[in-house]
PAZAPA-4460 file (N, C-alpha, C; in steps of 0.05 Angstrom, whole numbers, plus 32768, in hexadecimal, padded with zeros to 4 digits):
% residues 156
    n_x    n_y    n_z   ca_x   ca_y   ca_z    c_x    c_y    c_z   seq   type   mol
   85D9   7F63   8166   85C3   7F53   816F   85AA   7F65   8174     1      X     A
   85A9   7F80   8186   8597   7F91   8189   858F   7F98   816C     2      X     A
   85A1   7FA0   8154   8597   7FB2   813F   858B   7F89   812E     3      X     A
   8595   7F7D   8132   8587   7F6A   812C   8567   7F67   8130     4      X     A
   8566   7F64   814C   8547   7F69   8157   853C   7F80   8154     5      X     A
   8544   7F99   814E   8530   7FAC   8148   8531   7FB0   812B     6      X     A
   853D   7FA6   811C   8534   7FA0   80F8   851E   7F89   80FF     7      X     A
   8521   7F71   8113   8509   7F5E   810D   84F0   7F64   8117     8      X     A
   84EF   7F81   8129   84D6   7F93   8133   84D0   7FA1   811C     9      X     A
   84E0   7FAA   810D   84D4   7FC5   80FB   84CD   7FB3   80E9    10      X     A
   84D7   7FA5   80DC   84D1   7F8F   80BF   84B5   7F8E   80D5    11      X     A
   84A2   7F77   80EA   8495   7F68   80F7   847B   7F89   80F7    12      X     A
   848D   7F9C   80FF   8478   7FB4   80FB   846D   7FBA   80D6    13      X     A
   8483   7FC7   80CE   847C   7FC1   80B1   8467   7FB1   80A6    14      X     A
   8462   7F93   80AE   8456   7F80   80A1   843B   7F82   80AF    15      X     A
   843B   7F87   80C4   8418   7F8E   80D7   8412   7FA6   80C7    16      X     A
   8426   7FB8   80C3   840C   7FCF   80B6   840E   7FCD   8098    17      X     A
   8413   7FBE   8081   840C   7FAE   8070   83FB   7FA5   8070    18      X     A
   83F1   7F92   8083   83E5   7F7F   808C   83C3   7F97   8094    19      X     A
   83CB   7FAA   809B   83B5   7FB2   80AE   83A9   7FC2   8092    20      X     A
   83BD   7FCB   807E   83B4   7FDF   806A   839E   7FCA   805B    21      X     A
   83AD   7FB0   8050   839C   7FA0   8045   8383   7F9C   804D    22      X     A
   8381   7F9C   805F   8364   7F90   8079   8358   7FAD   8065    23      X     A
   8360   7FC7   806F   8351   7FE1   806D   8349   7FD8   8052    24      X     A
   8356   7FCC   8049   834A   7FD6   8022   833E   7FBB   8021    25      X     A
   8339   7F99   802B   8320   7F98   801F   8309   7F97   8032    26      X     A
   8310   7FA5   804D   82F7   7FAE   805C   82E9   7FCC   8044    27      X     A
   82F3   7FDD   803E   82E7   7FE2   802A   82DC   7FE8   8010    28      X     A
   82EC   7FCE   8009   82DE   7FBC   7FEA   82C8   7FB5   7FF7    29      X     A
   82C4   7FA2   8012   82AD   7F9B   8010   829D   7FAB   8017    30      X     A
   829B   7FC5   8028   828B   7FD2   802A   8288   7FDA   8011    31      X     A
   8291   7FE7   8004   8287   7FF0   7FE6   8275   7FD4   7FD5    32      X     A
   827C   7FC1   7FDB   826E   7FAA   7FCB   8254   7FAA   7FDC    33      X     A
   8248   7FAC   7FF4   8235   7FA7   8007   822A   7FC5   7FF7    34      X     A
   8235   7FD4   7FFB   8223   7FEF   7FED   8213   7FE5   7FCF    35      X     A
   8220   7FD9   7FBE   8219   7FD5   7FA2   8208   7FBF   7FA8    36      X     A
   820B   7FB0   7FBA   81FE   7F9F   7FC3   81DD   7FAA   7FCA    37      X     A
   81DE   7FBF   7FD6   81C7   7FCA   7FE6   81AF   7FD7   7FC6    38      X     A
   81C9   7FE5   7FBB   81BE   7FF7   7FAD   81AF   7FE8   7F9A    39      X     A
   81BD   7FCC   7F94   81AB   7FBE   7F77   818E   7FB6   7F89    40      X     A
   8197   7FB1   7FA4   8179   7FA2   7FAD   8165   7FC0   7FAF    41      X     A
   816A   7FD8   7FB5   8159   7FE9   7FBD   814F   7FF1   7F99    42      X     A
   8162   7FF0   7F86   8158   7FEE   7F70   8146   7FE3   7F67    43      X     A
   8149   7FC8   7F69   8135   7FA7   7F62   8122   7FAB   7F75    44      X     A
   8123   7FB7   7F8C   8100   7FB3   7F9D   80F4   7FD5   7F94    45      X     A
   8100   7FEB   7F89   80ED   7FF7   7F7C   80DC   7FEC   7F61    46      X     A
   80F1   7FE0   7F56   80E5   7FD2   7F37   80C9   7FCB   7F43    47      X     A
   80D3   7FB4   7F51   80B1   7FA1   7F56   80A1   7FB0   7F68    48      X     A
   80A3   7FC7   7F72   8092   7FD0   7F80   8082   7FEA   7F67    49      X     A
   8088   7FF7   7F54   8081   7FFA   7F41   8075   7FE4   7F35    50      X     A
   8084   7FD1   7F29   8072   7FB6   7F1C   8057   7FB4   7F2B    51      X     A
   8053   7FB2   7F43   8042   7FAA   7F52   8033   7FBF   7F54    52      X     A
   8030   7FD7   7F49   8028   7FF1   7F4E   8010   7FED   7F38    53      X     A
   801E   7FED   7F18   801A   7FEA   7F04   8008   7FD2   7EFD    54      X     A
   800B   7FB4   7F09   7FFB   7FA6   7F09   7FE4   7FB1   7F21    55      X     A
   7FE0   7FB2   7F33   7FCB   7FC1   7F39   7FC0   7FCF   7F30    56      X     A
   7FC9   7FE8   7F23   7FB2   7FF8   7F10   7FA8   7FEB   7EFA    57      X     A
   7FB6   7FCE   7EED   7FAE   7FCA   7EDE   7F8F   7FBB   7EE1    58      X     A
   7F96   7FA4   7EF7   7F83   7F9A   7F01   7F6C   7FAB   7F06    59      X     A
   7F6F   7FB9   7F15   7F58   7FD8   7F1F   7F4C   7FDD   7F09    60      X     A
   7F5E   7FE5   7EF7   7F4F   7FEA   7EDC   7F38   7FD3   7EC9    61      X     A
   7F4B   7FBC   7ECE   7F38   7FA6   7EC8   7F1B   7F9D   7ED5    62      X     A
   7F23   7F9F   7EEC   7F0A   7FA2   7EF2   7EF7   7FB5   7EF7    63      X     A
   7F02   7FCD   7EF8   7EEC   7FE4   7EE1   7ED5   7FDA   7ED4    64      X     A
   7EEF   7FD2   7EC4   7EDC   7FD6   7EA5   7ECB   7FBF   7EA6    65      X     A
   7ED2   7FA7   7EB3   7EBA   7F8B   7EB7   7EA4   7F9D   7EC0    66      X     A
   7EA4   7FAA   7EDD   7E8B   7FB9   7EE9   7E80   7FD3   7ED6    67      X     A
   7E8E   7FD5   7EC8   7E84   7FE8   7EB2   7E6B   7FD3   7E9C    68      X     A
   7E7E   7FC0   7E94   7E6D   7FB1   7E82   7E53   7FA3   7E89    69      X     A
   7E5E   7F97   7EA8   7E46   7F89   7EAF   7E2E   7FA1   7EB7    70      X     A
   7E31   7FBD   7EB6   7E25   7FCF   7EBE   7E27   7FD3   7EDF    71      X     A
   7E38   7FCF   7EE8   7E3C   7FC8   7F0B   7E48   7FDE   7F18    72      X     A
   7E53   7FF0   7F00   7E6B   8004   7F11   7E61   8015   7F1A    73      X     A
   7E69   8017   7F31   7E64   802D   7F41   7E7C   8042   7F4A    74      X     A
   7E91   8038   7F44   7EAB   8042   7F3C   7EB5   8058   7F2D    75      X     A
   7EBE   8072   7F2A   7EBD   8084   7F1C   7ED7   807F   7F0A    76      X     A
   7ECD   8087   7EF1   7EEB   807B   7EDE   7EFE   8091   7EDC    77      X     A
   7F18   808E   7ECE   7F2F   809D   7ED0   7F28   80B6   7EC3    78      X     A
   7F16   80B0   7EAE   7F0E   80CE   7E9C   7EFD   80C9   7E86    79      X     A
   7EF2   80E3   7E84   7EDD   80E2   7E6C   7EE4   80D6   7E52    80      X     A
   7EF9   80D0   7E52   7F08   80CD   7E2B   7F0F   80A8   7E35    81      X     A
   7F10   80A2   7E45   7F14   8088   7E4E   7EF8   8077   7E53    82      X     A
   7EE8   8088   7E5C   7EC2   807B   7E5F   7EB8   807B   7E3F    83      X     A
   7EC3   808E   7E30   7EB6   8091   7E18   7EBE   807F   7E00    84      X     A
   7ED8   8074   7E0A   7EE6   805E   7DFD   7ED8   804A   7E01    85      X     A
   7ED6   8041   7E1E   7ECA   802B   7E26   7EB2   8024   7E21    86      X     A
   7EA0   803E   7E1B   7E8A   8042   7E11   7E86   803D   7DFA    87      X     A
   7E8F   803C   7DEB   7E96   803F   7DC9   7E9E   8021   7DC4    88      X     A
   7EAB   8016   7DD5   7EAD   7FEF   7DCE   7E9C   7FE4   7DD7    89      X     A
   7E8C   7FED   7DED   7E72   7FDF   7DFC   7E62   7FE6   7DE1    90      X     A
   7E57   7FF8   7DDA   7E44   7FFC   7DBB   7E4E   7FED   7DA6    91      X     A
   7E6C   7FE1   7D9D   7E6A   7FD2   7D83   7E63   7FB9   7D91    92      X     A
   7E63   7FAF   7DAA   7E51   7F92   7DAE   7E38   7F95   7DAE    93      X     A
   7E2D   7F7C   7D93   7E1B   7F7A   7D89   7E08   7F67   7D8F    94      X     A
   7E0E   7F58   7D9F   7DF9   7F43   7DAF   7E09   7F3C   7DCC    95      X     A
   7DFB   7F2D   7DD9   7DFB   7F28   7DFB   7E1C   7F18   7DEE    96      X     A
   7E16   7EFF   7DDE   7E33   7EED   7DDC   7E4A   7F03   7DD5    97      X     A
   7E45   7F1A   7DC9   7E66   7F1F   7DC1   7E6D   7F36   7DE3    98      X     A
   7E5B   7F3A   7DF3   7E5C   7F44   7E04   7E6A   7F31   7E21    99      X     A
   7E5B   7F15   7E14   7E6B   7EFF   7E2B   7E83   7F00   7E21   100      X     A
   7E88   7EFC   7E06   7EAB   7EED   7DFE   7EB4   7F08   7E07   101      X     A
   7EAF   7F21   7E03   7EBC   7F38   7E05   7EC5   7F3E   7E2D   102      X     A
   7EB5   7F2F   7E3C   7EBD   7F35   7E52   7EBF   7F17   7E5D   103      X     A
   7EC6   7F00   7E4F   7ED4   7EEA   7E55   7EF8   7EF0   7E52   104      X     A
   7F00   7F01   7E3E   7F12   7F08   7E2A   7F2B   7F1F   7E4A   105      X     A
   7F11   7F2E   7E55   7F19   7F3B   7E67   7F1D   7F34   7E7B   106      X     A
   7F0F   7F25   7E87   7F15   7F0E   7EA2   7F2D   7EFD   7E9D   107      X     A
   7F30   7EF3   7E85   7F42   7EE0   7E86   7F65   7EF4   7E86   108      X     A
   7F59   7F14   7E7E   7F77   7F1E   7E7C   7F76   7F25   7E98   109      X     A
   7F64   7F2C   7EA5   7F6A   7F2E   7EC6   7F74   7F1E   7ED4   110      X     A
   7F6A   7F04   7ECF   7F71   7EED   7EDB   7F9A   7EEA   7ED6   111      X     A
   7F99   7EF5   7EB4   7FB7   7EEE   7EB1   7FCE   7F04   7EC4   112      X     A
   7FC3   7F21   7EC0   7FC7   7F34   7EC9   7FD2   7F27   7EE5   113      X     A
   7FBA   7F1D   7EFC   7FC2   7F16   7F12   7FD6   7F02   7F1A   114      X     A
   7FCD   7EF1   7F09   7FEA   7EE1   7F05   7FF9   7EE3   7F02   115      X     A
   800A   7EF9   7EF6   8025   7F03   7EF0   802A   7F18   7F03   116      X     A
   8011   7F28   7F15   801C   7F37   7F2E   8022   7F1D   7F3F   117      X     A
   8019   7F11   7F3E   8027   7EF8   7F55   8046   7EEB   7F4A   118      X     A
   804A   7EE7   7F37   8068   7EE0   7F29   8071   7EEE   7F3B   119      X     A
   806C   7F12   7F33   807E   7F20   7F34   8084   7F21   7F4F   120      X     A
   8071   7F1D   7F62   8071   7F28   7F7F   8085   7F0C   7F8A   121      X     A
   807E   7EF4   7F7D   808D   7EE1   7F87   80AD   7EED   7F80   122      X     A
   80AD   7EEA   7F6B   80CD   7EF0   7F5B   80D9   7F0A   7F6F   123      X     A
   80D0   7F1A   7F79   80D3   7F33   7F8D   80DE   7F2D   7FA1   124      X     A
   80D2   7F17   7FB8   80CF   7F0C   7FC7   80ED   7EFA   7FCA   125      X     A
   80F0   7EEB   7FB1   8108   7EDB   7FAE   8120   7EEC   7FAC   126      X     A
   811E   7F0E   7F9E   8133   7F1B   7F94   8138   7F2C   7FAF   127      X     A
   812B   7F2A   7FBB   8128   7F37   7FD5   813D   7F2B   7FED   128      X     A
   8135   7F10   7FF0   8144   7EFA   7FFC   815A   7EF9   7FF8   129      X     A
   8163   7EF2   7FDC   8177   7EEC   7FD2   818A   7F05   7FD7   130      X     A
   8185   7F22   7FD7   8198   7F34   7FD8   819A   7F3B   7FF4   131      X     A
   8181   7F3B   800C   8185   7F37   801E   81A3   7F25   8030   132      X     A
   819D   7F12   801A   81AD   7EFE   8027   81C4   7EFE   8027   133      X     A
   81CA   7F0A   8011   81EC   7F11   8000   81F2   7F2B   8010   134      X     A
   81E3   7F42   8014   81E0   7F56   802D   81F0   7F4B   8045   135      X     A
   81E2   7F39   8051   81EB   7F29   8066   8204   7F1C   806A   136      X     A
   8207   7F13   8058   8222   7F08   804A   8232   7F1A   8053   137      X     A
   8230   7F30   803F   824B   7F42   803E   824D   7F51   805D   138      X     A
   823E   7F4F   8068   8238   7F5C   807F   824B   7F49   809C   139      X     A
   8246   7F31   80A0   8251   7F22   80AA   8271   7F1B   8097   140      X     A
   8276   7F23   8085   828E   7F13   807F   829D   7F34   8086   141      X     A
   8291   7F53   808B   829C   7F72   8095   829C   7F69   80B7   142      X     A
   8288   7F56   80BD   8290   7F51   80E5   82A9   7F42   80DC   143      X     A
   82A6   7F25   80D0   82C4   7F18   80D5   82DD   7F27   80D5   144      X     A
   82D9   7F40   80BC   82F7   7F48   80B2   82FA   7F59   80CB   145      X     A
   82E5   7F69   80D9   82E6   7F7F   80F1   82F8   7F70   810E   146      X     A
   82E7   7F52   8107   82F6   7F47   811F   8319   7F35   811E   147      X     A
   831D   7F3A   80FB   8335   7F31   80FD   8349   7F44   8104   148      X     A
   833F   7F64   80F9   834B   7F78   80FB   834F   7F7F   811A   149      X     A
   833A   7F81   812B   833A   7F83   8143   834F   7F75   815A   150      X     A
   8348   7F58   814C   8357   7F3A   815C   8378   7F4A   8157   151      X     A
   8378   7F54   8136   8394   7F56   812A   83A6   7F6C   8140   152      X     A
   8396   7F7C   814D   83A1   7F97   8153   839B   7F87   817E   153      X     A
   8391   7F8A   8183   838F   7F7A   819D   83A6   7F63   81B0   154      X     A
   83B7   7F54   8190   83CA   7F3F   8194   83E3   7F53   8195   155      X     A
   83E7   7F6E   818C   83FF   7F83   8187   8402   7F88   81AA   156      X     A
***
């Protein structure tokens, strides 16, 4: 009867630390998944913070060259081989109209320019959230497993 009950202790021990090993391994699967988790989002908010870098200079640049055309700039440009370019397409316009279409042509790519830093900043914003959230996720489902583990060892 005794070696009865202490085989149904050791088997009852046995199966808690089974039980406790499993916990250990997917407490850290999920930590390792919350890491890959972190790492794609810290990846994806450099992307767009570059993107957003890049559309800025581009814009900056755009409007350069309007205050260049309209004669307005007071702005110092990136370099002599870049003014002399700019210089060099300002001279093949040959009347006031190819000078309007020529800086209608440029407004309208600014205009598009800005519109697609806004996509992007939106799309950022959403990719932001969204991994945030999955962050969160894995984060609260490492409390649950902490507190089943905890509850698990507390009832011993």
């Amino acid at each position: 009867m005794s070696q009865d009950l202490t085989q149904k202790w050791l088997t009852e021990i046995q199966r808690l630390k089974q039980t406790i090993i499993d916990l250990q391994t997917q407490l850290t699967s999920a930590w390792e998944s919350s890491e890959k988790w972190r790492k794609l989002y810290n990846t994806e908010a450099e992307q767009r913070r570059t993107d957003v870098q890049l559309f800025q200079e581009t814009i900056a640049s755009l409007k350069s060259e309007i205050r260049q055309i309209k004669g307005t700039d007071d702005g110092k440009l990136p370099d002599a081989q870049t003014a002399t370019k700019i210089q060099d397409e300002v001279e093949k316009l040959n009347s006031i109209k190819e000078l309007k279409v020529k800086l209608i042509g440029v407004m309208k790519e600014r205009d598009r320019l800005q519109q697609a830093l806004k996509t992007e900043q939106e799309v950022h914003i959403q990719t932001r959230k969204s991994l945030t959230t999955a962050l969160g996720d894995a984060i609260d489902g490492f409390k649950q497993q902490k507190t089943k583990v905890s509850n698990g060892r507390s009832e011993q």
